[in-house]
C-alpha positions as CSV (number, residue, x, y, z in Angstrom):
1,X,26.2,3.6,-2.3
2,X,22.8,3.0,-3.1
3,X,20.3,0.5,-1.8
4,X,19.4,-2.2,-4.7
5,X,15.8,-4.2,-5.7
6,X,17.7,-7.6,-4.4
7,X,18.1,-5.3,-0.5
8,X,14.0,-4.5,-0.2
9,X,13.4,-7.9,-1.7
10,X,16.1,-9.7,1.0
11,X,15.0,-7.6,3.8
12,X,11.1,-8.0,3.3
13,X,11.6,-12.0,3.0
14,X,13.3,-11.7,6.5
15,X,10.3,-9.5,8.2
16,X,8.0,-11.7,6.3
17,X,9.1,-14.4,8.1
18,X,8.1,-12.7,11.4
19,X,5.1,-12.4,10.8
20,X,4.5,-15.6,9.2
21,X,5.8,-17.4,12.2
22,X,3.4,-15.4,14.4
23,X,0.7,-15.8,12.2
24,X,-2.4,-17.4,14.7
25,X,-0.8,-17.1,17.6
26,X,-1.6,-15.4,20.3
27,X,-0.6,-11.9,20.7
28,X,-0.2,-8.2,22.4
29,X,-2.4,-6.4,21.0
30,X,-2.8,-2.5,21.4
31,X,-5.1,0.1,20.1
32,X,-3.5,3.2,18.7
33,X,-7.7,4.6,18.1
34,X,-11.0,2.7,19.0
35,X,-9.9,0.0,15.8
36,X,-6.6,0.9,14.9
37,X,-4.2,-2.1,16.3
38,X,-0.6,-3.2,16.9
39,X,0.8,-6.4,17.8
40,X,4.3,-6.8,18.8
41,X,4.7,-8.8,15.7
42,X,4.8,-5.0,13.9
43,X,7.0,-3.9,15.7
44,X,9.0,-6.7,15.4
45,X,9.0,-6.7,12.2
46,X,9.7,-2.9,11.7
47,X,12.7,-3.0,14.2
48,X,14.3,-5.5,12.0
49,X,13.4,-3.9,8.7
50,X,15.0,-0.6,10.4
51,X,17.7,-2.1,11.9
52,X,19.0,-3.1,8.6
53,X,18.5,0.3,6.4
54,X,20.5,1.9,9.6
55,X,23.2,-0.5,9.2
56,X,23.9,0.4,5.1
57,X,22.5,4.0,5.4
58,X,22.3,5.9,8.6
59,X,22.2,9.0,7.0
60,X,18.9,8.3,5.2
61,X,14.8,9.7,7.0
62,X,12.8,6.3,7.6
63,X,9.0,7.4,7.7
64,X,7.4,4.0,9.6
65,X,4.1,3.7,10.7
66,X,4.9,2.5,14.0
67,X,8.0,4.9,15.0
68,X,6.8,7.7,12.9
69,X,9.6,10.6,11.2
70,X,13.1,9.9,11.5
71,X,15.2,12.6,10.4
72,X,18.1,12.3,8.3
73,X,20.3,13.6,6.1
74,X,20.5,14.3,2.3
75,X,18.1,12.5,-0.2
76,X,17.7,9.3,1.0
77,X,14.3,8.2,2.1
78,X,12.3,4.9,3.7
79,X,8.6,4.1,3.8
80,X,8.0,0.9,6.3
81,X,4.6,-0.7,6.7
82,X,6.1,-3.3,8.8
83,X,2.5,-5.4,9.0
84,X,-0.3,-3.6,6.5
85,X,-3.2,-5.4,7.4
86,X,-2.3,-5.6,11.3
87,X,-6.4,-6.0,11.9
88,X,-6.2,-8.9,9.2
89,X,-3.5,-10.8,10.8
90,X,-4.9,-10.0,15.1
91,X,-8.1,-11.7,13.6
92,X,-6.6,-14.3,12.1
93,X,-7.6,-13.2,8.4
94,X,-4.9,-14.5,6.0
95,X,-4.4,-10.8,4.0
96,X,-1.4,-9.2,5.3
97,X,1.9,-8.4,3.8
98,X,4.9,-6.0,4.5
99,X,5.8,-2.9,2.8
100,X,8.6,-1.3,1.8
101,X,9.9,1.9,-0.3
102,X,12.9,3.7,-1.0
103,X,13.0,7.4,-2.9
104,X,15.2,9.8,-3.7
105,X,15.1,13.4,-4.0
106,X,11.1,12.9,-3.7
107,X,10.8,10.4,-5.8
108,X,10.2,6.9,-5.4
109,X,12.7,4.8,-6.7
110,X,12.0,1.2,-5.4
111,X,9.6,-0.9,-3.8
112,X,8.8,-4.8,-2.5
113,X,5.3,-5.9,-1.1
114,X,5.6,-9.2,0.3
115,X,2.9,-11.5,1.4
116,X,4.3,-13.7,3.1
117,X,1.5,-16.4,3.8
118,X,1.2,-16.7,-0.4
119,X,4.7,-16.5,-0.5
120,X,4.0,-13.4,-3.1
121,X,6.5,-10.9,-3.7
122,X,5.2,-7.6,-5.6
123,X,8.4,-5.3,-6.6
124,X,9.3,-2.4,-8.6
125,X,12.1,-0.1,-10.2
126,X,11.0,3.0,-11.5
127,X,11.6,2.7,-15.3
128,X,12.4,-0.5,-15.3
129,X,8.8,-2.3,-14.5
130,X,6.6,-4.4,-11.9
131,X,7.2,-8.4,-11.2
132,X,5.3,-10.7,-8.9
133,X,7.7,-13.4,-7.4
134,X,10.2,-11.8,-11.0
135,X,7.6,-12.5,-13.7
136,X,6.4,-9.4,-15.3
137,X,3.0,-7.9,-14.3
138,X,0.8,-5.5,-16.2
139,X,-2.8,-4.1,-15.3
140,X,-5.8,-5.2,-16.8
141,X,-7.4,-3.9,-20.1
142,X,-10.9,-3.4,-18.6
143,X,-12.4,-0.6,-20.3
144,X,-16.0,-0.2,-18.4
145,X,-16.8,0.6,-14.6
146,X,-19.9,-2.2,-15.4
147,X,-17.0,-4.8,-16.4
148,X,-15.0,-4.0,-13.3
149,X,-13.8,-5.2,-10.1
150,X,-12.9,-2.6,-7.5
151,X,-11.4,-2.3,-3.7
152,X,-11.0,0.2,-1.5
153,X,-11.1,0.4,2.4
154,X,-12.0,3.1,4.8
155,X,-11.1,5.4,7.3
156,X,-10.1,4.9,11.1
157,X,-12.8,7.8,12.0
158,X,-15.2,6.4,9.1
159,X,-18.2,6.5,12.1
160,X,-17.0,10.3,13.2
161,X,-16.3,11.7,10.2
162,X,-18.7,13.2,7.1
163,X,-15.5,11.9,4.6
164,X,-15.8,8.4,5.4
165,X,-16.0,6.8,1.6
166,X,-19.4,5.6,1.9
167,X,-21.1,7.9,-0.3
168,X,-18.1,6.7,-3.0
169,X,-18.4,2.9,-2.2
170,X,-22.1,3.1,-3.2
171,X,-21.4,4.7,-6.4
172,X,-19.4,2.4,-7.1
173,X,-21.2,-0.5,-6.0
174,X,-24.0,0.5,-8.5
175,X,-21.8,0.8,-11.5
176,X,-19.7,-2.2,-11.3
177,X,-19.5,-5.6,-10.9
178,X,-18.3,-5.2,-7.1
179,X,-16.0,-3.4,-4.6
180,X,-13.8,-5.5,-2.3
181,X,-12.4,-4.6,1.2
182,X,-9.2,-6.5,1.3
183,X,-8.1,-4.3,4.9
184,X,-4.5,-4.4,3.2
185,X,-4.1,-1.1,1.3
186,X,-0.3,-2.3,-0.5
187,X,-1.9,-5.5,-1.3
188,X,-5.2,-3.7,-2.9
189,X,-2.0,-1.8,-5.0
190,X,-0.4,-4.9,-6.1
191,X,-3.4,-6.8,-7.1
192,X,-4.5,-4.0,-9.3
193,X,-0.7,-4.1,-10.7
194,X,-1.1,-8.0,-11.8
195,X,-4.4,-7.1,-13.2
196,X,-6.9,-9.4,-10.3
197,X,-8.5,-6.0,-9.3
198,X,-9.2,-3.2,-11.9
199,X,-8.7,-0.2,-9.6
200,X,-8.2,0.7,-6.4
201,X,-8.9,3.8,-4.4
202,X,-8.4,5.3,-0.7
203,X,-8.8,8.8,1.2
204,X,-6.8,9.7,4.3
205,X,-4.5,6.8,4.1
206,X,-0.5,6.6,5.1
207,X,2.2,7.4,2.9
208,X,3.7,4.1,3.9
209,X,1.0,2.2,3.1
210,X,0.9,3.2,-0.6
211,X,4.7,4.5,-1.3
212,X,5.5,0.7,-2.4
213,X,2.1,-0.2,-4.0
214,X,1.7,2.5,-6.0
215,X,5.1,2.4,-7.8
216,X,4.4,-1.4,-8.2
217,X,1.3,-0.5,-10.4
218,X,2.7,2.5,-12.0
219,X,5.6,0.4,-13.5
220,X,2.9,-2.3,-14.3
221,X,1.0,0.4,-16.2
222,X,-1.4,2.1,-13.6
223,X,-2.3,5.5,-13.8
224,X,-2.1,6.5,-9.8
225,X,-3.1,9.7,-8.5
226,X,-4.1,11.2,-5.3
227,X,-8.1,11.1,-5.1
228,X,-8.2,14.9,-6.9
229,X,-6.4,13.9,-10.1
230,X,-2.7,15.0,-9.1
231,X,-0.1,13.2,-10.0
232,X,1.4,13.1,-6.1
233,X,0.0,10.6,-4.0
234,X,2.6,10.9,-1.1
235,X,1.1,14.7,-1.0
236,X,-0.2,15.0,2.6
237,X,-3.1,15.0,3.0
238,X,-2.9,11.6,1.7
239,X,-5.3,9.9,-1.0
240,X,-4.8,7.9,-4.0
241,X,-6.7,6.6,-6.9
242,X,-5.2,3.9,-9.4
243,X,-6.4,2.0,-12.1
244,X,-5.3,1.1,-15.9
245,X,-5.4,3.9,-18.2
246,X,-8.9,3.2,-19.8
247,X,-10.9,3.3,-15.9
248,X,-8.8,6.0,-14.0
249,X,-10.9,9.0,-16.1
250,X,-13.8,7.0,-15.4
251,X,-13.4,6.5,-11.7
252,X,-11.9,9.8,-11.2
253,X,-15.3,10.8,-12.5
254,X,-17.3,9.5,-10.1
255,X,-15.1,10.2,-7.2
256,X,-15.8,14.2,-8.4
257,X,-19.2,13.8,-9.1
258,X,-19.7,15.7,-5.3
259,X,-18.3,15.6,-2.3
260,X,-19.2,13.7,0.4
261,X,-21.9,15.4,2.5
């Protein structure tokens, strides 16, 4: 038996309702690092979403941001971001969603984004396409940096460490018409997918914040990479460019025009 787009979609509508009903209330919030959080609402949320992979598939590895590596058995594997955006959503900002990802044999297979607050679900099925809330989705056909709109977000260390993606954010800034900081790195995937954002790119980031978003803009015609140009994104350690097929050269360009001092 294997899991189905209509499971992810049913279980992230059911951990999207946690965290909408928590949404601007007062909460427990803990720091994993100086501004790393998590509210009970994520692991809420992630219990549930866990709970119900381990009732249909027991036998299958869940990789979770909150409970980390669970090993299993065979093929089967999860990627949970029970609350991406966890900063968004303890401050009140409404840009947060849930992710979710299932692959097989390495490779990812399916995958639902759901913003709950926007009642927005991204999804996925490798081969098959992207749909937001089941209408097709497809990048944009931008074809200069000067004409584009970017995102990206930064490092938990960005103030400690010499690869902190500011050198790249002012690149950027100076060769298009701006780069956002959303602080949700699945929703940054999905809104280059339906074509509001051009492209999107990230250094030391999860591999369940992007296993979801980045097939959801692959099937919607997104070239996505790791930050070098390789096809693996999910490769540890974890980076990822994406963009439609006329900007990814053209970012991954900059992005090797040096490295960060």
């Amino acid at each position: 038996m294997q899991p189905t787009l209509s499971d992810l979609k049913n279980w992230s509508y059911q951990a999207g309702e946690i965290l909408r009903a928590g949404y601007g209330q007062q909460h427990q919030i803990h720091n994993k690092g100086l501004v790393d959080l998590v509210t009970e609402v994520d692991h809420l949320s992630e219990a549930l979403l866990m709970e119900r992979i381990q009732q249909r598939f027991p036998s299958h590895t869940i990789i979770t941001e909150e409970s980390g590596h669970i090993s299993g058995r065979g093929d089967g594997c999860w990627y949970i971001d029970p609350l991406d955006g966890t900063v968004n959503y303890a401050h009140g900002v409404p840009i947060f969603c849930t992710s979710l990802a299932y692959t097989e044999g390495g490779q990812i297979k399916l995958g639902v984004v759901y913003d709950p607050l926007r009642e927005e679900c991204y999804s996925a099925e490798l081969g098959k396409g992207a749909w937001l809330n089941d209408q097709p989705i497809h990048v944009s056909d931008t074809g200069e940096l000067i004409k584009s709109l970017l995102v990206t977000g930064f490092p938990y260390d960005t103030w400690s460490s010499p690869k902190n993606n500011l050198v790249n954010f002012e690149r950027f800034a100076r060769r298009t018409q701006g780069v956002r900081r959303l602080g949700s790195a699945a929703l940054d995937l999905c809104y280059v997918a339906c074509g509001r954002l051009d492209g999107f790119w990230e250094l030391k980031i999860g591999t369940y914040d992007i296993a979801a978003g980045g097939l959801i803009a692959r099937e919607a015609g997104a070239i996505v990479t790791a930050m070098d140009g390789k096809p693996d994104f999910l490769a540890v350690p974890c980076s990822i460019l994406a963009a439609n097929p006329a900007l990814h050269p053209l970012m991954l360009e900059v992005l090797q025009e040096g490295e960060e001092p």
